[in-house]
N, C-alpha and C positions, 0 to 999 in steps of 0.2 A: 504493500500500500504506500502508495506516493505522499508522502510531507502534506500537502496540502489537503487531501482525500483523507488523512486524517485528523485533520484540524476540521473539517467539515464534519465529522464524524463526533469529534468533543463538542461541536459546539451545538449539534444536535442536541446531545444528551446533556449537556448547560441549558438546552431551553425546555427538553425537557421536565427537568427538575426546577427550572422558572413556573412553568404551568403546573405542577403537581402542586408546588410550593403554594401557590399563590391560592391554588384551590385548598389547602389543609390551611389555611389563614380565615376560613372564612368560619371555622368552631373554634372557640376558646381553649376547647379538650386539645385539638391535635394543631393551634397555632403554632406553638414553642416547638415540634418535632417539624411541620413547616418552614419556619426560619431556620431552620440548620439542615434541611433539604435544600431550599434556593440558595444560604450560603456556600453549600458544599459546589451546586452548579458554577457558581460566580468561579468558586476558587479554579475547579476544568476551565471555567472559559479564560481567567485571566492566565491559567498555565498554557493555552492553547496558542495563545495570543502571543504570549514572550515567544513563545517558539515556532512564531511565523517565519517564512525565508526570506532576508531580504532587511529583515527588521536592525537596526540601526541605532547608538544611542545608549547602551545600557547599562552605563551607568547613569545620566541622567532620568533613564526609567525609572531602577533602586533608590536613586535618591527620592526621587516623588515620591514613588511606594512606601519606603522608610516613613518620610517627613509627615506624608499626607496619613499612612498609617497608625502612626503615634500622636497626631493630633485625634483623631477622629474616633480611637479607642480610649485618651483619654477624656475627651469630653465626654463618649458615652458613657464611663465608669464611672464619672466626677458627677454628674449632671440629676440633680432630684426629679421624682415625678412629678414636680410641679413645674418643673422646666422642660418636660417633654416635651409639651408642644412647639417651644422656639427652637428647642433643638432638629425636629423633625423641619422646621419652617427654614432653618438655616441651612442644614444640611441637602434639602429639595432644593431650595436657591443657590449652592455650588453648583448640585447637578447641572441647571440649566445656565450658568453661567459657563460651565466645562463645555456645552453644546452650543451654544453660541461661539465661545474663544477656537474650538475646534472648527468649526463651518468657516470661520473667519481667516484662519490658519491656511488651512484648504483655498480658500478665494485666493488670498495672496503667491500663494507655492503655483495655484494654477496659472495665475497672470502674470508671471513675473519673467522678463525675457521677452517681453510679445505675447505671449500667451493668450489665448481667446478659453473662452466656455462654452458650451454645447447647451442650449434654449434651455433643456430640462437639468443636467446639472445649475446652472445660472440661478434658476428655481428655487432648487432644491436648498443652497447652501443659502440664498436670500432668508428663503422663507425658515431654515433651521435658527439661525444667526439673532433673526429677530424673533421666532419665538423663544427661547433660551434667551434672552435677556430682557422679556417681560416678565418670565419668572423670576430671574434674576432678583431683579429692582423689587417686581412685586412682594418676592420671600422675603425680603430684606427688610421690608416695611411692616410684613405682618410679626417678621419676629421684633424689630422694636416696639411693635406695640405690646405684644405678649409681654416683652419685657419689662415692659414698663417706661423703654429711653424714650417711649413717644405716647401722648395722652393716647388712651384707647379709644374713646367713644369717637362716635363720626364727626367729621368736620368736612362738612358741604360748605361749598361756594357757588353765586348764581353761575361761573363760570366754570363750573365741574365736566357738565355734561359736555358741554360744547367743547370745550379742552379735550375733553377724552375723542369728541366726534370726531374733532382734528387731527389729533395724534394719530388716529387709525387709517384714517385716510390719506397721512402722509404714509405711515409704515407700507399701506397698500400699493401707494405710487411709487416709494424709493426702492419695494421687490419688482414691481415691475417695468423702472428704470433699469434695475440692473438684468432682469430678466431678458430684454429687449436688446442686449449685448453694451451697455454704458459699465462695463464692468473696471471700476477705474477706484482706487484707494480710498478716493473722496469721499465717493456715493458710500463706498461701503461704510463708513465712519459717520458719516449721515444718519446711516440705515441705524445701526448700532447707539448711537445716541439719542434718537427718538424713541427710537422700543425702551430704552433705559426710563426716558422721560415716559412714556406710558404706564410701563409699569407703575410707575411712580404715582401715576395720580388717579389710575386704577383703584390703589389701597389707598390710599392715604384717608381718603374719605370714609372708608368703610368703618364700623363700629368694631370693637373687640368682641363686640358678643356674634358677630359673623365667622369669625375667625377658623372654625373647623370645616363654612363650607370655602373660605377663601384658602385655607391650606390644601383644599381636595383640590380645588380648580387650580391651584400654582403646579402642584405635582401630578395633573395631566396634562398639563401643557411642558412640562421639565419632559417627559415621558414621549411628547409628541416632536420635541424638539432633539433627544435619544435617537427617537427613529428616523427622523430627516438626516442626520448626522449618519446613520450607519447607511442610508443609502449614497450618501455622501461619499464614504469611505470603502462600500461596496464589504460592509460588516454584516452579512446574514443575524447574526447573533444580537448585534444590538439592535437591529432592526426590529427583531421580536421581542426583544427587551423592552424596547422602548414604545414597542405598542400594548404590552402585557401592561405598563404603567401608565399608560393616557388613557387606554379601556376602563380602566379598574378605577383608575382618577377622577373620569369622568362619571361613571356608574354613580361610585360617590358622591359626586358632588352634588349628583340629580337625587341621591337619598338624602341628603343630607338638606338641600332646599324643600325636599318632599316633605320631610320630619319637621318643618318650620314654617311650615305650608304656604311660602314665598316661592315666585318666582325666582330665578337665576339674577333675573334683569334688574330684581326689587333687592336682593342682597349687594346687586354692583350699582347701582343707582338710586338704592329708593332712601339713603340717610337715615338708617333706622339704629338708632341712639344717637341723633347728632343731638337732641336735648336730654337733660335730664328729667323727667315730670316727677315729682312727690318731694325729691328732698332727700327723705325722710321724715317728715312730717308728719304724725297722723291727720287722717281725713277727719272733717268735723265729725263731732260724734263717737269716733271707733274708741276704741279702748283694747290695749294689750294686755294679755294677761301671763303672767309670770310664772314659774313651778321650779322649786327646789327639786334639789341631786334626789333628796329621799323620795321625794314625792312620785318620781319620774322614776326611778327605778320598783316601787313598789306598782306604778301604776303598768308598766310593762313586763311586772315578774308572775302578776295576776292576770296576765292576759290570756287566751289562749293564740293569738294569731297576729304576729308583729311584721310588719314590712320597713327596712330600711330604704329612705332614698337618699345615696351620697350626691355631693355634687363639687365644685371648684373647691369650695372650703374645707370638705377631707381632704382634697389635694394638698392644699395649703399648708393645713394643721400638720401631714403626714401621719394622720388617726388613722391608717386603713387596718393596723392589726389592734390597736383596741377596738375598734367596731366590730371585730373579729373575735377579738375575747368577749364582748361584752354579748354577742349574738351565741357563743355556744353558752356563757354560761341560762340565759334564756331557756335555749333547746334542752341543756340537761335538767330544767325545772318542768320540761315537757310543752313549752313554747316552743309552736310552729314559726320560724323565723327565715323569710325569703327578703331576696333584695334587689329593687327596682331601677333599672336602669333605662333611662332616658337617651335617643341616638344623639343629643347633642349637648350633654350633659359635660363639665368640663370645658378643654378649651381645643380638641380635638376628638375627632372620630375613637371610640372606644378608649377614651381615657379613665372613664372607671371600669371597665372592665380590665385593664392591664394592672389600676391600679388594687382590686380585689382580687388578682390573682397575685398580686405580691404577696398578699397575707395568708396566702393559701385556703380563700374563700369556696367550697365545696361548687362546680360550674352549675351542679343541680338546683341551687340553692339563689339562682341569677337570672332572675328572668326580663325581656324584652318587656316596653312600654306596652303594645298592642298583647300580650300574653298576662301580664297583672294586672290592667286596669280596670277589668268586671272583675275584681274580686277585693277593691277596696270597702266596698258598703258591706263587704265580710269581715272586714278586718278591725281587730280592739285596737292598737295602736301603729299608726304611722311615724317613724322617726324619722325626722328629715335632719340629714348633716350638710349645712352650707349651699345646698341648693333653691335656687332663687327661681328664676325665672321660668324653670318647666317643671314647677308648681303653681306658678300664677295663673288663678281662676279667671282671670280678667279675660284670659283668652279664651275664655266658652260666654265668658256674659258679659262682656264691656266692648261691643263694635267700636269705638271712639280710642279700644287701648289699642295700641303700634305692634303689640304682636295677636291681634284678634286675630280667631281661625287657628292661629299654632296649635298642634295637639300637644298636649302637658297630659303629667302624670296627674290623675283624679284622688291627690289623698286629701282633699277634704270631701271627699264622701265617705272615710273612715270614723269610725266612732270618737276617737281622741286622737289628735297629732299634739307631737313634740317636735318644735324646730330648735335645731342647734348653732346659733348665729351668733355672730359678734358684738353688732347693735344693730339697729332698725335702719341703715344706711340702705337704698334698691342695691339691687344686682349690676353685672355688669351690662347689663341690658340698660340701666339706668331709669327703672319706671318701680314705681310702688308695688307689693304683694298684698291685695287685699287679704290674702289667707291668712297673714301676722293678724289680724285683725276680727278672724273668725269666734265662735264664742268657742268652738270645740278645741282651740286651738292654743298651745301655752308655750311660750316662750322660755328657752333657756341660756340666756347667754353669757358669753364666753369663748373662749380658745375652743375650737371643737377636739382637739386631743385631751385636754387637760377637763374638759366635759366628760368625754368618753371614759374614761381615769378614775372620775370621780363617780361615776352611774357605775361602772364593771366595780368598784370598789363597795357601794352601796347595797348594788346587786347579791351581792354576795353576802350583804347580814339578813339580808330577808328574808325574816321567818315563815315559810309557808306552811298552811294546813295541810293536813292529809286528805280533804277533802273541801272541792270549791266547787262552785256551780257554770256550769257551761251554759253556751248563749242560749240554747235550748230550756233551759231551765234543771235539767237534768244531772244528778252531779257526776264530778270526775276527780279518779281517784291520782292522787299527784304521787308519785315516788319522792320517796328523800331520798 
């Protein structure tokens, strides 16, 4: 077998293990055996790769590898799960910025000498160049806001929209400038700083509480800009790579505007948190209502049927294993205890779920919004830690609230909630929770780890009876 006929050969079986991968991603249970299928492919394809013929360079190959190596496993190692998400938003903006500097590389090496392009190359490396560096700018903007370097909430300007119409329509003109054979250093540098500027003013307006579906659409376009690049390069392998990631990306980002039940166009244009409305204030009239450590723990150890919903603020806190302790010690009093998770809860796609499998929260024990939420008007207590916004009732009964129509998890149709909050500040969505203001509904604030600490601490003197009455009326007998 000829050199090359078996590089075709690894890189087959790299994409295979791309698609298997990608597909054991989609359960919690067989995720983690996933991610070390697809890394195992990466590792064939980039072996496959060094040992092309012809290949040139290699020491400044190992240097990259080395340098870019050791940056990117320590940030991974260093980095909390409350910094996931920038980290995912940063690391997507390399990629499309590697596919932009690569397309651009390629334009150069082709023209250089006289060199002409062929229509559909000219295309290709346009249209990779400038999408790879709307992700670029874009990730770059969503991770300062995550971060915190830049206010999160939206900030529209009357000149947003029309800014962005422009920007688009120049990117359109200067790929098809250079399409047309004007293939000359300028244009390119043209091209490449307007996408930059796009990007840019893409995100800037968008609100933080967008943020998991504008991470999905950065990394289908990194993925679509992957795949212009390997046609570029005449790379089979990242071709498929890079379309396994704009598919998947985009999929995404159509659930994730689905889950929020906005259009696309209403997440990239509609200013949804450019104000704050409430404050924090209460509404005339409402009244919060308060509950002690004791209170909250005996009013959950006599339950029979508890649902947790975590949200940003366990991230925060880093409470995910005492919510874990504090939920078995529940179950071993014979509390039925499930936990609700919302698609866009956090600040990224499955951020609590990655974050509840740190704690080693049982998958059975983890159910989707549309799977728990006919079974809240069953349930004795709802615990809410730190999640704001997809609790907010407003979105089934206030047409006039900015995220009316969202589906939200229904725990105030639970018999009693407990929210775990800091103070009465909105979410980052920036709008009031009429729920805080429910009569069923009692407030516990504080640190949500140093909360949890103190309930799993309480929990534990609770003296229970050998016998307590079930909603039925009928009694049940508790073990000690």
């Amino acid at each position: 077998m000829s050199a090359s006929a078996a590089i075709g050969v690894a890189y087959l079986v790299a994409s295979l293990t791309f698609i298997i991968g990608l597909r054991m991603l989609s359960s919690p249970v067989t995720a983690n055996r996933g991610n070390r299928v697809a890394a195992a492919g990466m590792t064939i394809a980039l072996i496959a790769t060094l040992l092309t013929p012809g290949l040139a360079n290699y020491g400044l190959i190992a240097a990259g590898i080395i340098v870019g190596g050791a940056i990117g496993a320590g940030s991974a190692r260093k980095v909390r799960m409350t910094a996931m998400p920038q980290m995912v938003a940063i690391f997507n903006g390399m990629g499309g910025g590697a596919a932009a500097l690569v397309s651009s590389l390629e334009f150069v090496h082709r023209t250089s000498g006289g060199g002409t392009l062929q229509t559909g190359q000219a295309f290709t490396i346009a249209l990779g160049a400038a999408i790879g560096s709307v992700s670029f700018a874009g990730s770059l903007i969503a991770f300062a806001k995550l971060q915190e370097i830049m206010k999160g909430n939206a900030l529209q300007f009357q000149w947003t929209k029309i800014a962005s119409g422009l920007l688009v329509v120049a990117v359109l003109a200067l790929v098809v400038v250079i399409t047309l054979g004007t293939d000359t250093i300028p244009v390119l540098i043209a091209l490449l700083a307007v996408a930059v500027i796009l990007g840019l003013v893409l995100v800037i307006p968008i609100g933080g509480a967008d943020m998991p579906v504008v991470i999905s659409l950065m990394n289908s376009l990194t993925g679509l800009a992957a795949a212009l690049t390997g046609f570029v390069l005449n790379n089979e392998l990242l071709i498929v790579a890079g379309a396994l990631v704009g598919a998947s990306g985009t999929l995404l980002t159509r659930l994730m505007a689905r889950a929020m039940n906005r259009p696309l166009s209403n997440v990239l244009f509609g200013s949804f948190g450019a104000t704050v409305t409430g404050g924090g204030e209460l509404p005339a009239g409402a009244t919060v209502r308060e509950i002690s450590v004791d209170d909250a723990a005996v009013l959950m150890s006599y339950s029979q049927r508890v649902v947790i919903v975590p949200g940003y603020g366990l991230a925060v806190a880093q409470a995910q294993h005492q919510v874990r302790e504090l939920a078995d010690i529940l179950s071993s009093r014979g509390v039925q205890v499930k936990y609700a998770i919302h698609p866009v809860a956090g600040r990224m796609p499955g951020h609590m779920n990655v974050l509840l499998a740190e704690a080693d929260v049982p998958y059975s024990e983890v159910y989707e919004m549309d799977a728990i939420n006919g079974e809240f008007p069953s349930t004795d207590v709802v615990l809410v830690v730190g999640a704001n916004d997809i609790t907010n009732p407003a979105a089934r009964s206030d047409p006039s609230s900015p995220i009316y129509g969202m589906p939200i998890l229904n725990v105030d149709e639970a018999q009693h909630i407990i929210v775990l909050k800091r103070s009465m500040r909105p979410g980052f969505a920036g709008i009031d929770n009429p729920l805080y203001y429910n009569p069923r509904t009692a407030m516990l604030f504080g640190d949500a780890k140093d909360s949890l600490q103190k309930l799993v601490a309480a929990a534990k003197t609770v003296a229970m009876p050998r016998e307590r009455r079930t909603r039925s009326g009928e009694p049940e007998v508790v073990q000690r």
